[in-house]
PLY file of the C-alpha trace (Angstrom):
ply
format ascii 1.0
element vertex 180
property float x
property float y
property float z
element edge 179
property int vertex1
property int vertex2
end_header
91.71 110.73 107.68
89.17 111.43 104.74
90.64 115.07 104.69
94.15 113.49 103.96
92.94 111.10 101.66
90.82 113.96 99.83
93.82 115.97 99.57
96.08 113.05 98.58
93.98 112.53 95.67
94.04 116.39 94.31
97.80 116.16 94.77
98.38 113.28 93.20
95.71 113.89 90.22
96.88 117.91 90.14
93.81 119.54 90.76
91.91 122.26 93.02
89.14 120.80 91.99
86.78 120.33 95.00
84.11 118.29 93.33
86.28 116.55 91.42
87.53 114.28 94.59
83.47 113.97 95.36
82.38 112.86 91.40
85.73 109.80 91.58
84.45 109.01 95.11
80.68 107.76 93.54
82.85 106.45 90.83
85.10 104.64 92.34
83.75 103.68 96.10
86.86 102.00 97.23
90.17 104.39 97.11
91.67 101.01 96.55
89.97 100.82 92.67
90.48 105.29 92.03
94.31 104.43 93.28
94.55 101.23 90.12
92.44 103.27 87.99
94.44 106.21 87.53
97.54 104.23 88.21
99.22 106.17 91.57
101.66 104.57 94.16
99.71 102.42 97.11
102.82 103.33 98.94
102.34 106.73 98.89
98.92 106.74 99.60
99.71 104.74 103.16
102.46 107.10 103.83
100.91 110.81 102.78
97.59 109.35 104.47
97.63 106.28 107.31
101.24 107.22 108.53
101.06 110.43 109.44
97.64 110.06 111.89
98.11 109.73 115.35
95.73 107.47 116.45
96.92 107.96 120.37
95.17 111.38 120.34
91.40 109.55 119.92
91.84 106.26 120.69
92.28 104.01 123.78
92.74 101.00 125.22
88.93 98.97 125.07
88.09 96.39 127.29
85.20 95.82 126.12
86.07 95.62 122.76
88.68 92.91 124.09
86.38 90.65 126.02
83.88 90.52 122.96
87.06 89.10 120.48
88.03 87.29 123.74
84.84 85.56 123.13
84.31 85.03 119.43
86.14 81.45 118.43
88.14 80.76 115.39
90.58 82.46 113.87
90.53 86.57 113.25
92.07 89.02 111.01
92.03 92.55 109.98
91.36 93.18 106.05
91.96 97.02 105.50
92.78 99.75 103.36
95.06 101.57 105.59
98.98 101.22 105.82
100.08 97.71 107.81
102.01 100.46 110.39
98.77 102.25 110.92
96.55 99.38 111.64
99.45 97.81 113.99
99.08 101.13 116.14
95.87 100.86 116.45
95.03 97.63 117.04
98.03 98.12 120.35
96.19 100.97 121.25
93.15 99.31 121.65
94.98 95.92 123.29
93.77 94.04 120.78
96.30 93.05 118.38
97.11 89.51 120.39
93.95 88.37 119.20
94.05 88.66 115.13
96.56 85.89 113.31
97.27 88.65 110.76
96.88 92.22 109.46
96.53 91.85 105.44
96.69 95.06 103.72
97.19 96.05 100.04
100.20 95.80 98.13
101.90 93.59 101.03
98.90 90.20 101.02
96.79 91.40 97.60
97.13 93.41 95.14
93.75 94.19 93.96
91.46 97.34 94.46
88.90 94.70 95.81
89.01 93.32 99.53
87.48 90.28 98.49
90.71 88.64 96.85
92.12 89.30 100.20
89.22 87.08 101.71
89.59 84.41 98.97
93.30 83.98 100.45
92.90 83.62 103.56
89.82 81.09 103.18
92.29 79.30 100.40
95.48 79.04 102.79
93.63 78.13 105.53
90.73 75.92 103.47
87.49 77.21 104.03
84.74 77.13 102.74
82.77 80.57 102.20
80.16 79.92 104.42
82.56 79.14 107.21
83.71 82.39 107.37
82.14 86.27 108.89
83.18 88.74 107.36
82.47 91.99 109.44
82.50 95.32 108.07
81.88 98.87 108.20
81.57 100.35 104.69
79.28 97.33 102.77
80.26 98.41 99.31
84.05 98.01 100.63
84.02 95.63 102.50
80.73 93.54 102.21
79.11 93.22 98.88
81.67 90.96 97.36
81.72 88.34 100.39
78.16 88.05 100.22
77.70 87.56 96.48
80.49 85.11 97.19
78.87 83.45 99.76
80.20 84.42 102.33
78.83 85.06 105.75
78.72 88.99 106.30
77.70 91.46 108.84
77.25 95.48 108.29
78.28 97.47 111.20
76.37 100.61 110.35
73.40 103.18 111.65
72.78 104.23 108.46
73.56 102.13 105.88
71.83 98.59 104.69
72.02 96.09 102.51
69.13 93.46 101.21
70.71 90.40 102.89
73.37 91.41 104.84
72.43 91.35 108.16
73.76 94.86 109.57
74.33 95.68 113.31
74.59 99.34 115.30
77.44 98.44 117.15
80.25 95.54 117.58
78.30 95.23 120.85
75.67 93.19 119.00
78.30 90.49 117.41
78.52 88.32 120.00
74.31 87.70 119.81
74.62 86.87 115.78
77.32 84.62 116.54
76.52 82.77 119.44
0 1
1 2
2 3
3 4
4 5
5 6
6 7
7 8
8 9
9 10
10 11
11 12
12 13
13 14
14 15
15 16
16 17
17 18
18 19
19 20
20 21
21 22
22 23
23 24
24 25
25 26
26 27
27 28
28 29
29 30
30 31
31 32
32 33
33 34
34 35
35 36
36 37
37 38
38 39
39 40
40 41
41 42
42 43
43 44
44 45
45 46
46 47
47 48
48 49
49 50
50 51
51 52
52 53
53 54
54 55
55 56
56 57
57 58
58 59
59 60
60 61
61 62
62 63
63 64
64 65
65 66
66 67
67 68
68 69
69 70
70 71
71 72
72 73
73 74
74 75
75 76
76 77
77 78
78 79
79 80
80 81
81 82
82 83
83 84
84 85
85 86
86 87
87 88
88 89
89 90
90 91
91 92
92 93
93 94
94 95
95 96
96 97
97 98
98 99
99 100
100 101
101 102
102 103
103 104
104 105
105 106
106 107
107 108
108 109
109 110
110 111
111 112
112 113
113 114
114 115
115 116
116 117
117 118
118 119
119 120
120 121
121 122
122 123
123 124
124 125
125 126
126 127
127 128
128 129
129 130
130 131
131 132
132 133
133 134
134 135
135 136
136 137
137 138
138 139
139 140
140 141
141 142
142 143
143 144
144 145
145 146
146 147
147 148
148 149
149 150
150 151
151 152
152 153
153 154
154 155
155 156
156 157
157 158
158 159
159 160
160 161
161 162
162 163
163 164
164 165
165 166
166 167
167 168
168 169
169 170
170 171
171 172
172 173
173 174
174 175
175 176
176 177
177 178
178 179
């Protein structure tokens, strides 16, 4: 995936650049904001990128991964980046697609280069408040920092990476534990 989206980019912006994709990257953290900033087609980036993987080569179904969203309450959805095909795959790869009310994905539910207008309408159409809602993540300058500045509930999935007041986790095998 990143090498698609890496050579995506130098397509799109006409250059052999290597560094060049590396110096927009700490620019622009989100592809999402690079894609509005120099103005290229969404469409093409979940076709030339998300549509051609085949996530049936590395992924499987996951039971486990089913009896912990078995377990969580309230209603679920996937926020993400990648093409609406894409995600569908793998979410019925995994078994797990029964379990999320919706897949929202740019240019189809929001058309911003940040995820958290994406939260905003789900928590509007359904009435929430922000502090009724987890948002759970695995890139916290993606998919985090906005939630938490505002106010909503957020949780880091990450070995590596933290951020001052998000609580962060190893592995979705630690959810249930916060959430209970």
């Amino acid at each position: 995936m990143s090498l698609l989206i890496r050579q995506w980019f130098r397509i799109q912006l006409g250059t052999d650049d290597t560094d060049h994709y590396e110096r927009m990257k700490r620019m622009y953290p989100s592809p999402l904001e690079a894609i509005q900033v120099f103005e290229l087609d969404i469409a093409s980036f979940h076709k030339d990128v998300f549509d051609r993987l085949n996530p049936e080569l590395y992924l499987t179904e996951n039971t486990k991964l089913q009896n912990l969203l078995e377990l969580l309450p309230g209603k679920k959805f996937v926020v993400t980046l990648s093409s609406y095909k894409y995600a569908e795959r793998v979410l019925k790869i995994l078994g797990v697609r029964h379990f999320f009310s919706d897949i929202i994905v740019n240019s189809g539910s929001w058309h911003t280069s940040t995820k958290i207008d994406a939260y905003e309408t789900i928590r509007q159409t359904n009435n929430w408040k922000p502090t009724e809602i987890y948002v759970v993540g695995d890139d916290p300058y993606v998919d985090l920092q906005d939630a938490y500045v505002a106010g909503y509930r957020c949780i880091n999935v990450s070995d590596s990476i933290k951020l001052l007041g998000i609580t962060t986790i190893n592995t979705l095998d630690e959810l249930n534990d916060i959430l209970s």
